[in-house]
Residue, then its C-alpha position, 0 to 999 in steps of 0.5 A: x895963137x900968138x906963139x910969142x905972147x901965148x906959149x910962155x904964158x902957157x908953160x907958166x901956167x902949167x908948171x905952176x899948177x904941177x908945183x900947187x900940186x906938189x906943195x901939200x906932199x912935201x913939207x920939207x922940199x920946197x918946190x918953185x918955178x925959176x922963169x928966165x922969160x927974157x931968154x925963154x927960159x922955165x924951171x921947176x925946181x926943187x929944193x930941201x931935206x928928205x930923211x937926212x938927204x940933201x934933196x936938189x934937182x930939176x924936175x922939169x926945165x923947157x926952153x921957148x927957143x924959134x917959135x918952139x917948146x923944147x923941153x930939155x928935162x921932165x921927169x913928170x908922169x905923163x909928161x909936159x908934152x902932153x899938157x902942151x897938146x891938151x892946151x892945143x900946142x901942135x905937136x910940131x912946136x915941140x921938141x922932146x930934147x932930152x933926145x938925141x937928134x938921131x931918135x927925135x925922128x921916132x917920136x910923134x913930135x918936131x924933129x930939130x937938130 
């Protein structure tokens, strides 16, 4: 596998079907995927009003950075790691970020600081 071509491909992939998803649900929210692919860089996004509320937020934000996933914010079910393992990512090229360094040790996957 060619991490360089395959993986941003890949995390495009996935998040666009996680914002197909969602699309039918929320009628007033609207959900995109922002790419900074030249820095490696992939964001869903969502955008609107719920009852009065403003709604805005990350729901999922991964980073492609030295040959690795790191994922910086999910707030998925099962989480993008593991869609990242069904596509056959190893699991050292991913970097569950949104932990301290110090609890990275105690997860199944990279240990990066």
């Amino acid at each position: 596998m060619d991490k360089l071509i395959e993986y941003p491909q890949l995390i495009k992939r996935i998040l666009t079907e996680y914002i197909e998803l969602c699309r039918p649900s929320q009628q007033d929210i609207e959900t995109f995927l922002i790419t900074d692919e030249e820095n490696g860089h992939y964001m869903w996004m969502n955008l609107g009003w719920q009852k009065g509320e403003r709604i805005t937020g990350m729901t999922v934000y991964v980073r492609i950075r030295d040959g690795k996933f790191w994922i910086e914010e999910d707030w998925t079910e099962d989480g993008i790691a593991t869609d990242l393992v069904r596509a056959g990512v190893p699991k050292e090229d991913i970097v569950l970020a949104f932990h301290e360094p110090g609890m990275r040790q105690y997860t199944d996957f990279a240990v990066v600081s």
